[in-house]
N, CA, C and O atoms as CSV, one atom per row, in Angstrom:
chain,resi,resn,atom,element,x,y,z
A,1,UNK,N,N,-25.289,11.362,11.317
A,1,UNK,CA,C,-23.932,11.067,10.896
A,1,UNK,C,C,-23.931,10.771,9.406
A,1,UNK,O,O,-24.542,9.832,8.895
A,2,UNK,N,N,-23.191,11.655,8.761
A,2,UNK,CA,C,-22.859,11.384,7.063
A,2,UNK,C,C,-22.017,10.209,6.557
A,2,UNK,O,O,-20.808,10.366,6.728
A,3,UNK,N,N,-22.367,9.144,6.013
A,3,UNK,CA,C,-20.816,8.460,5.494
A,3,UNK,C,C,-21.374,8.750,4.179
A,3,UNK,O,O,-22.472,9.109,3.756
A,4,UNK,N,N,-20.059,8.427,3.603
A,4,UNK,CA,C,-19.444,8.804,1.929
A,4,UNK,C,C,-20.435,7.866,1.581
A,4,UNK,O,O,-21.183,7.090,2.176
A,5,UNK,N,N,-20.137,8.271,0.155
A,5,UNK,CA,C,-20.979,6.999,-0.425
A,5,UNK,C,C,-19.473,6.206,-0.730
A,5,UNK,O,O,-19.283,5.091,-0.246
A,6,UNK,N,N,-18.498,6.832,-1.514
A,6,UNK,CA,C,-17.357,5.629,-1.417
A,6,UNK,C,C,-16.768,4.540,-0.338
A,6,UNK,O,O,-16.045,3.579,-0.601
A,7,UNK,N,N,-17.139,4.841,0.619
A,7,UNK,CA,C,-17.290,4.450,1.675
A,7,UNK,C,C,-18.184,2.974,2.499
A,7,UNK,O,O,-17.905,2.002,3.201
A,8,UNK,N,N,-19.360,3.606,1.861
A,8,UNK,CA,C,-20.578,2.366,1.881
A,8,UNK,C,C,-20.279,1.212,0.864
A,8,UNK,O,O,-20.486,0.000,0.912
A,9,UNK,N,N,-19.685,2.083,-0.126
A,9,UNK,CA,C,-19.086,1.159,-1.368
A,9,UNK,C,C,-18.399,-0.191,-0.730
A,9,UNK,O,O,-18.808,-1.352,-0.743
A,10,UNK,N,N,-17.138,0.415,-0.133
A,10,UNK,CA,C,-16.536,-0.180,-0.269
A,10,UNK,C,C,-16.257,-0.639,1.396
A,10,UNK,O,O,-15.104,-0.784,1.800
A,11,UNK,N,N,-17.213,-0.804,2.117
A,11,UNK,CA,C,-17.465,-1.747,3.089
A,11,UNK,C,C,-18.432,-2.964,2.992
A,11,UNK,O,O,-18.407,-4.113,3.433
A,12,UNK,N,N,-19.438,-2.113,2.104
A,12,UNK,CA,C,-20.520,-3.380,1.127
A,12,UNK,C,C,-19.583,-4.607,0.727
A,12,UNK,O,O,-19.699,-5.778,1.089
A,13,UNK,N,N,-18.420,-3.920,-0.290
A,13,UNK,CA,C,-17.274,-4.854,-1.278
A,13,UNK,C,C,-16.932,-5.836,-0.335
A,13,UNK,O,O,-17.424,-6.965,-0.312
A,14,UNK,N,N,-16.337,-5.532,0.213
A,14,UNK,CA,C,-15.528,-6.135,2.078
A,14,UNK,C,C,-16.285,-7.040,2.005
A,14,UNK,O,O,-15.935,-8.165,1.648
A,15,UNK,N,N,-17.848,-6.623,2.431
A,15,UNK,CA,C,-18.229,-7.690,3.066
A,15,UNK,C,C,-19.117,-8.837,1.926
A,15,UNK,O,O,-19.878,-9.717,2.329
A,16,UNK,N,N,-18.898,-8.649,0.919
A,16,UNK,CA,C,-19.318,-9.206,0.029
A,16,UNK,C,C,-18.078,-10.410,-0.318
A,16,UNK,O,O,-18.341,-11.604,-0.466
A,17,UNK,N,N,-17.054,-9.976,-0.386
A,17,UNK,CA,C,-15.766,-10.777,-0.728
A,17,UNK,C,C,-15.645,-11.844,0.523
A,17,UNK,O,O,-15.471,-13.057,0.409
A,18,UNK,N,N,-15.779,-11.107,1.724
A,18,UNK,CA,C,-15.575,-12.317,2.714
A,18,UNK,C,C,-16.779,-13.219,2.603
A,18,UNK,O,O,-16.822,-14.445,2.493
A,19,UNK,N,N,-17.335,-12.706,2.633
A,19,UNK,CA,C,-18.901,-13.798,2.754
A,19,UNK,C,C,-18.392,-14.769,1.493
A,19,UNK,O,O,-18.488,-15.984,1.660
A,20,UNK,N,N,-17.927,-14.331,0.407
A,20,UNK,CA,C,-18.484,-15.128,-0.985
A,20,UNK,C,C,-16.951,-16.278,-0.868
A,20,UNK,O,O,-16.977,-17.350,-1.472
A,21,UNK,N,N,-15.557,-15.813,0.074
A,21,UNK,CA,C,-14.379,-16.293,0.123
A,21,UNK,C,C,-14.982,-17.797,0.462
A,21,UNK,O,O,-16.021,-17.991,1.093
A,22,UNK,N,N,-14.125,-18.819,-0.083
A,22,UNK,CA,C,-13.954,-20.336,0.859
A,22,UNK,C,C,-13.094,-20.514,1.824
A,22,UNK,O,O,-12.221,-19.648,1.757
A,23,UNK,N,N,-12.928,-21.292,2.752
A,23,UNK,CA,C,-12.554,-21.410,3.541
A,23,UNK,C,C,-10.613,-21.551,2.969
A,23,UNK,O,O,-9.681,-20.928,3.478
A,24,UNK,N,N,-10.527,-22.554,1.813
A,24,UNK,CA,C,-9.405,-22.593,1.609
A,24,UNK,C,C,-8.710,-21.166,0.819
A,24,UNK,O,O,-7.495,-20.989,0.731
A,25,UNK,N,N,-9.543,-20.410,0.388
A,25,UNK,CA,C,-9.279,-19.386,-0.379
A,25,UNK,C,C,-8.993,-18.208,0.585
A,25,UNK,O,O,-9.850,-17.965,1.435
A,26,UNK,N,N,-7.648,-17.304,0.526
A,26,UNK,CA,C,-7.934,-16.033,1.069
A,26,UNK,C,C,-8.860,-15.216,0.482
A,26,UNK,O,O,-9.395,-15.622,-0.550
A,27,UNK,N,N,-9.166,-14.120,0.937
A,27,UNK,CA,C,-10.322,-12.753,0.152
A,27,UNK,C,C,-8.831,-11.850,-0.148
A,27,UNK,O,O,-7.777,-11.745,0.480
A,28,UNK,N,N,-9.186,-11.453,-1.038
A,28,UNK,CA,C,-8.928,-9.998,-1.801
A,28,UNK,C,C,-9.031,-8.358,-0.632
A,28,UNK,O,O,-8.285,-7.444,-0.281
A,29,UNK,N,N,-10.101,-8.700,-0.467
A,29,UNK,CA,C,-10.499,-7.643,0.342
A,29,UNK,C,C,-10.936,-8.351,2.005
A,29,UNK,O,O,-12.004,-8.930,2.210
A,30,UNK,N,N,-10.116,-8.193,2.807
A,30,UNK,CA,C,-10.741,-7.788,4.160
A,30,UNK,C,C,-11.058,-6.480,4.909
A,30,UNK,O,O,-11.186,-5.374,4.384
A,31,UNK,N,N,-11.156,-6.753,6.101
A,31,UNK,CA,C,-11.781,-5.245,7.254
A,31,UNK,C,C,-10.616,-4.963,7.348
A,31,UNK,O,O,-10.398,-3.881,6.803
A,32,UNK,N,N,-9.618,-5.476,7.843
A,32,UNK,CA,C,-7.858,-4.923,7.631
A,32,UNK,C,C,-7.492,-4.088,6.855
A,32,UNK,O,O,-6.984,-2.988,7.076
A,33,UNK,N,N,-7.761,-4.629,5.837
A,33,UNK,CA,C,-7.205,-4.013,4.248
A,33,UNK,C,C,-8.101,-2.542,4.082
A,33,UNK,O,O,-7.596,-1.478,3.724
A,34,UNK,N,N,-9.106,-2.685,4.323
A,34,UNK,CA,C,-10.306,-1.715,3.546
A,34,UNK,C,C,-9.848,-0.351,4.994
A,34,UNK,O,O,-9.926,0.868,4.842
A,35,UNK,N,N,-9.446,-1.008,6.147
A,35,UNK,CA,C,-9.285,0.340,7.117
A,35,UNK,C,C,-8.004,0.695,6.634
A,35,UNK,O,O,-7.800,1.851,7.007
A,36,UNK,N,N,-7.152,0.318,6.063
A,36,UNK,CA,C,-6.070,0.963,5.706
A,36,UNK,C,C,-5.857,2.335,5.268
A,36,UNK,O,O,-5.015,3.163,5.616
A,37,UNK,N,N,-6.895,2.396,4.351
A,37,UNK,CA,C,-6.764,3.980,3.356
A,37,UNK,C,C,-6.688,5.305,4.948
A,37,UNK,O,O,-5.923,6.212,5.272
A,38,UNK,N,N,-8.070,4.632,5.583
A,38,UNK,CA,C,-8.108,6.157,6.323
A,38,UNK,C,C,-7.185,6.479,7.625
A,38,UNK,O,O,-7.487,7.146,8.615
A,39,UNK,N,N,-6.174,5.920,7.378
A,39,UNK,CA,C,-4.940,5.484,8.798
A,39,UNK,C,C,-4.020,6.892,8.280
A,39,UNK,O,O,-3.821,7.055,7.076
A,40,UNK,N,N,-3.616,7.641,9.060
A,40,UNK,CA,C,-2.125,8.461,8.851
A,40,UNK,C,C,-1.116,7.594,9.076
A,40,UNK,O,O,-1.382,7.051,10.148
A,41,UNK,N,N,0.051,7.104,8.586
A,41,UNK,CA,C,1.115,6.037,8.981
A,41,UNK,C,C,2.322,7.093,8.931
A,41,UNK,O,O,2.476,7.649,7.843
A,42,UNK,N,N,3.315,7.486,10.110
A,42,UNK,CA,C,4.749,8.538,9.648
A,42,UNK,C,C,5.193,6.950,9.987
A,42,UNK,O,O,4.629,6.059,10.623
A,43,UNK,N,N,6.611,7.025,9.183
A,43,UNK,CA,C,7.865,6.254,9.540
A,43,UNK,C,C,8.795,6.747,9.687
A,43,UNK,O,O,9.141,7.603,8.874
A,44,UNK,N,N,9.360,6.521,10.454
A,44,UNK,CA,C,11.325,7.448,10.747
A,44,UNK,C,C,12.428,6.380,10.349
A,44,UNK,O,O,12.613,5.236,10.764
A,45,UNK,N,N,12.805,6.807,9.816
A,45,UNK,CA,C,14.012,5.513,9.097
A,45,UNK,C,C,14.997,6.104,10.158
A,45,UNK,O,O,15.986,5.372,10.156
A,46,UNK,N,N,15.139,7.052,11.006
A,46,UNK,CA,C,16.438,7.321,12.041
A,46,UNK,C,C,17.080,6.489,12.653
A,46,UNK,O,O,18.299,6.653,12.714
A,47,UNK,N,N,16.424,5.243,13.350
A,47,UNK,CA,C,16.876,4.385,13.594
A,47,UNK,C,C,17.919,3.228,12.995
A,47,UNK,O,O,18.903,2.684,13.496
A,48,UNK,N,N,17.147,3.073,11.467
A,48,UNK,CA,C,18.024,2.092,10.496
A,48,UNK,C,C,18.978,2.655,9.992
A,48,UNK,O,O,19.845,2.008,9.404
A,49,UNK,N,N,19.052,4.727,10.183
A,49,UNK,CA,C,20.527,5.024,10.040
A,49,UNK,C,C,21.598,5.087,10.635
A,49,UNK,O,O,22.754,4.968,10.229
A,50,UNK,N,N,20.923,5.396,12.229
A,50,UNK,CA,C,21.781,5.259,13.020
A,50,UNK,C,C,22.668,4.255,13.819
A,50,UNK,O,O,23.744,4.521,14.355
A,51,UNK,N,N,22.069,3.139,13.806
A,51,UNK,CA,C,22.171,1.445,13.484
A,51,UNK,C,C,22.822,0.679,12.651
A,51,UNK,O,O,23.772,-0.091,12.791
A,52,UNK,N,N,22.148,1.012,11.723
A,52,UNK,CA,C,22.766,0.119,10.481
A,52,UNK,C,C,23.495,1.448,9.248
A,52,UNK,O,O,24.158,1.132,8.259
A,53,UNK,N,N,23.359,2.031,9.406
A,53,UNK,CA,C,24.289,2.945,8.395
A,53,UNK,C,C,23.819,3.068,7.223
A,53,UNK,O,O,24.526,3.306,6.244
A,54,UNK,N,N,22.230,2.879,7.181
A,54,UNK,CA,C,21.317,2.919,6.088
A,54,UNK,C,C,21.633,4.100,5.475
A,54,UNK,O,O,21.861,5.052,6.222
A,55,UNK,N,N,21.705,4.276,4.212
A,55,UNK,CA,C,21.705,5.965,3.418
A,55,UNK,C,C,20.486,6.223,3.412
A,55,UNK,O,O,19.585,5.425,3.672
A,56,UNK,N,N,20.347,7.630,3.041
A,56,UNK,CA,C,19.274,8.505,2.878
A,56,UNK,C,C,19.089,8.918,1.644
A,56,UNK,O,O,19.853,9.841,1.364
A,57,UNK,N,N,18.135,8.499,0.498
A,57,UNK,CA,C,18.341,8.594,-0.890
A,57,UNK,C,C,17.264,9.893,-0.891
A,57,UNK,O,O,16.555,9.799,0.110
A,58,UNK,N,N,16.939,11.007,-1.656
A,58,UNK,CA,C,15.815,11.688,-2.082
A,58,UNK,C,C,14.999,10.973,-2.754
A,58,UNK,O,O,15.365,10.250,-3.681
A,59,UNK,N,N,13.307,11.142,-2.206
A,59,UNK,CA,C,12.665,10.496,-3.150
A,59,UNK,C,C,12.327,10.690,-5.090
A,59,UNK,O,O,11.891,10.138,-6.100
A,60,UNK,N,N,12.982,12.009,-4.479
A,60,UNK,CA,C,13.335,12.320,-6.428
A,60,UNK,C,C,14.330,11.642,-7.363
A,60,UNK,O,O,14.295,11.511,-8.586
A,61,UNK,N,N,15.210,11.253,-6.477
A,61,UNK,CA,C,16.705,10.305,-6.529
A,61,UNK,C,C,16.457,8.961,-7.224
A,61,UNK,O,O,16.737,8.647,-8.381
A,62,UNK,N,N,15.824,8.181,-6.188
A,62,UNK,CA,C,15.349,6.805,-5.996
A,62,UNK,C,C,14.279,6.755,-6.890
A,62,UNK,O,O,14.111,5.594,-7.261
A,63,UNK,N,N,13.212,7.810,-7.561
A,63,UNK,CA,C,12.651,7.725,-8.636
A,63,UNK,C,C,13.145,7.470,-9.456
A,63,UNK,O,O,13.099,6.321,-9.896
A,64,UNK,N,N,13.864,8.472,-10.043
A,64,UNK,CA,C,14.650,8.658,-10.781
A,64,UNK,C,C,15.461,7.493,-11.572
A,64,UNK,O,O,15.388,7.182,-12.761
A,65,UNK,N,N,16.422,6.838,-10.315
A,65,UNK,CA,C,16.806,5.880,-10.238
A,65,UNK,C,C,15.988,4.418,-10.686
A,65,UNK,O,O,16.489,3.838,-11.649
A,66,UNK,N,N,15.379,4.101,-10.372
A,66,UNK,CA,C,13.812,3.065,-10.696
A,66,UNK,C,C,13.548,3.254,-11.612
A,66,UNK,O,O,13.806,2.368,-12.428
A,67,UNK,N,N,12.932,4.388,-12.064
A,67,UNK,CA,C,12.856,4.268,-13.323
A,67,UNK,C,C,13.445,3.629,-14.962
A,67,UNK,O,O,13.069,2.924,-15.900
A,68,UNK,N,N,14.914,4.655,-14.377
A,68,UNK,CA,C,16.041,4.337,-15.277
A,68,UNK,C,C,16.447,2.289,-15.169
A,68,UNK,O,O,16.689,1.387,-15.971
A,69,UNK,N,N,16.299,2.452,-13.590
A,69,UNK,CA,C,16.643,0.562,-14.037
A,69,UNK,C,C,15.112,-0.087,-15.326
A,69,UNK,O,O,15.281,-0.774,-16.334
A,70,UNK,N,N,13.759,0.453,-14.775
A,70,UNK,CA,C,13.018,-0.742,-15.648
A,70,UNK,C,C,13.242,-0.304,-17.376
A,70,UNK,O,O,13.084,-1.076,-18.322
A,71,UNK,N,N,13.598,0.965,-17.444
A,71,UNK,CA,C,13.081,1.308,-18.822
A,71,UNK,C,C,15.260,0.464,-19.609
A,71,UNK,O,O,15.364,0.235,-20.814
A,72,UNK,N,N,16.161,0.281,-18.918
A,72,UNK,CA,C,17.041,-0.027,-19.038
A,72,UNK,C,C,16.546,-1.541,-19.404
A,72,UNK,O,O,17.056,-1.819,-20.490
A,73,UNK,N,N,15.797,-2.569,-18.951
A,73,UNK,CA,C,15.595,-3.168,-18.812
A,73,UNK,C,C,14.393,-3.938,-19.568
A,73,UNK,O,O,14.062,-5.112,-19.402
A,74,UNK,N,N,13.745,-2.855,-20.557
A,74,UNK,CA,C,12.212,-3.239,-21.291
A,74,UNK,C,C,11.311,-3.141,-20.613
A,74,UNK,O,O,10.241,-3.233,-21.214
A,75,UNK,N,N,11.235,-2.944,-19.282
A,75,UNK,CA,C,9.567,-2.686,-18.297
A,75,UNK,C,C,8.721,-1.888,-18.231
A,75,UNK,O,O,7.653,-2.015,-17.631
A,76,UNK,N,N,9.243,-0.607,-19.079
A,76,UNK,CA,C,9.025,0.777,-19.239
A,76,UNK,C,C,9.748,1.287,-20.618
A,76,UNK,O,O,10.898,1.117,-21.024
A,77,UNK,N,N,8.451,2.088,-21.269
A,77,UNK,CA,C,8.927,2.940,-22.567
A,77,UNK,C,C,9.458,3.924,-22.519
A,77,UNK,O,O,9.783,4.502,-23.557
């Protein structure tokens, strides 16, 4: 069986952060966090439209949009 080397990396990291965490301190990195990347996640917003009357923005839109608020704003050049 092959694993990545990014991989070894960054289960080494994991377990380096928890070990080195205190008890009162959260870690940065847990086993939670680090399985995240290799998950497929779909979401259907169908529900929150059909429900709640949520709009449907394009994500080119809502870029777009975001943008224009931070650079309106000094957050962005």
């Amino acid at each position: 069986m092959k694993v990545r080397t990014g991989k070894l990396i960054l289960w080494a990291l994991v377990a380096l952060v928890v070990v080195v965490s205190t008890p009162r301190s959260i870690p940065a990195a847990t086993v939670g966090k680090a399985r995240l990347p290799g998950r497929y996640e779909f979401f259907n917003p169908g529900k929150a439209v059909r429900e709640l009357g949520l709009p449907q923005t394009p994500a080119r839109v809502a870029l777009r949009k975001a943008v224009e608020w931070y650079r309106s704003r000094g957050y962005a050049p």
